[in-house]
N, C-alpha and C positions, 0 to 999 in steps of 0.2 A: 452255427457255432463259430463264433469269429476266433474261441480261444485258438484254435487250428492255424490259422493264419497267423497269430500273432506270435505261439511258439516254435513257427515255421520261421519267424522272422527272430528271435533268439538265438535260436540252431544257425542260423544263416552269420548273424553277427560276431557269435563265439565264432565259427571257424574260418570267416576272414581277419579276425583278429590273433588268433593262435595258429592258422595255417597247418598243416600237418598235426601237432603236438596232438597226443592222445590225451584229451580233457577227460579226466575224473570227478570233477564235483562244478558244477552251475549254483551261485546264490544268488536270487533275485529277489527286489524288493517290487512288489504287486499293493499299490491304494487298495483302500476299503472303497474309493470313490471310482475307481476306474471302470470298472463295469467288466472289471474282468476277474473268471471264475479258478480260481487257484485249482482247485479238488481238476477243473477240465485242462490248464496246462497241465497239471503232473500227470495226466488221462494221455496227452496227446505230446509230450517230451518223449515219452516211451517210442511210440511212433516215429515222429520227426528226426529223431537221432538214432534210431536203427540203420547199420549203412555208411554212418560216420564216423570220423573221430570222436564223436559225445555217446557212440554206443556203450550203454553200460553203465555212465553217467551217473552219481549221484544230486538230484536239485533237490535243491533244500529255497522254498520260499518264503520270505518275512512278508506279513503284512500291516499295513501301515494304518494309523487310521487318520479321519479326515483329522482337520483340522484347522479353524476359523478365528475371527471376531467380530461376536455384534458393530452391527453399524451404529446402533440407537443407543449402547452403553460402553459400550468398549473390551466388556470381559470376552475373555482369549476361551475359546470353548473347543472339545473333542468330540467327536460324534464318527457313525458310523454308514449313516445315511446321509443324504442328498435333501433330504428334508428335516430341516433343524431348526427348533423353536429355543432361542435364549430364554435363560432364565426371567429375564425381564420380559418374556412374552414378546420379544420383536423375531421376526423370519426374516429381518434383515441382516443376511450373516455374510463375510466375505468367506469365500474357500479358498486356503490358503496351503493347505499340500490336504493329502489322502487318493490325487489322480494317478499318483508316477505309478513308472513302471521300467523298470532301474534292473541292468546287470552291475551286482554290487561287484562279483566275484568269481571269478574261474581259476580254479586247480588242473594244473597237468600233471601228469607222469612225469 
């Protein structure tokens, strides 16, 4: 479970960025493309911020979805998987966001 690692490195960034301050709310933006499981950060936020200044923490996560354009037509398309057929039947799509994985926002005390 990479999410572990990756909300280790969160926790990590909120509090060299805040230092001290006792953080009350984390908003993070998580892709539908990223390969990363929201339901297992907010699993392992609880964890990782026990102990710190984000104990107690409220995270609230947005997520994004992909978001491309055929190569073969040009139309701008949404999708939520890695496998994307245009309307025009081409799988030639570029991905153009739905990877990030974005701290939008931190609240303190």
């Amino acid at each position: 479970m990479h999410e572990l690692s990756v909300t280790q490195s969160v926790v990590d960034a909120v509090i060299d960025k805040m230092g001290d301050a006792k953080v009350t709310s984390v908003l993070l933006e998580i892709g539908k493309l990223s390969g990363i499981e929201p339901d297992s950060v907010r699993f392992c936020f609880e964890i990782v911020a026990g102990g710190t200044t984000l104990e107690g923490a409220k995270l609230e996560i947005v997520e994004l979805p992909g978001e491309g354009t055929c190569r073969t037509c040009g139309e701008m398309l949404e999708f939520d998987d890695r496998i994307v057929l245009c309307s025009c039947g081409s799988a030639d799509v570029e991905v153009l966001a739905g990877t990030e994985l974005r701290i939008r926002s931190v609240e303190v005390a």
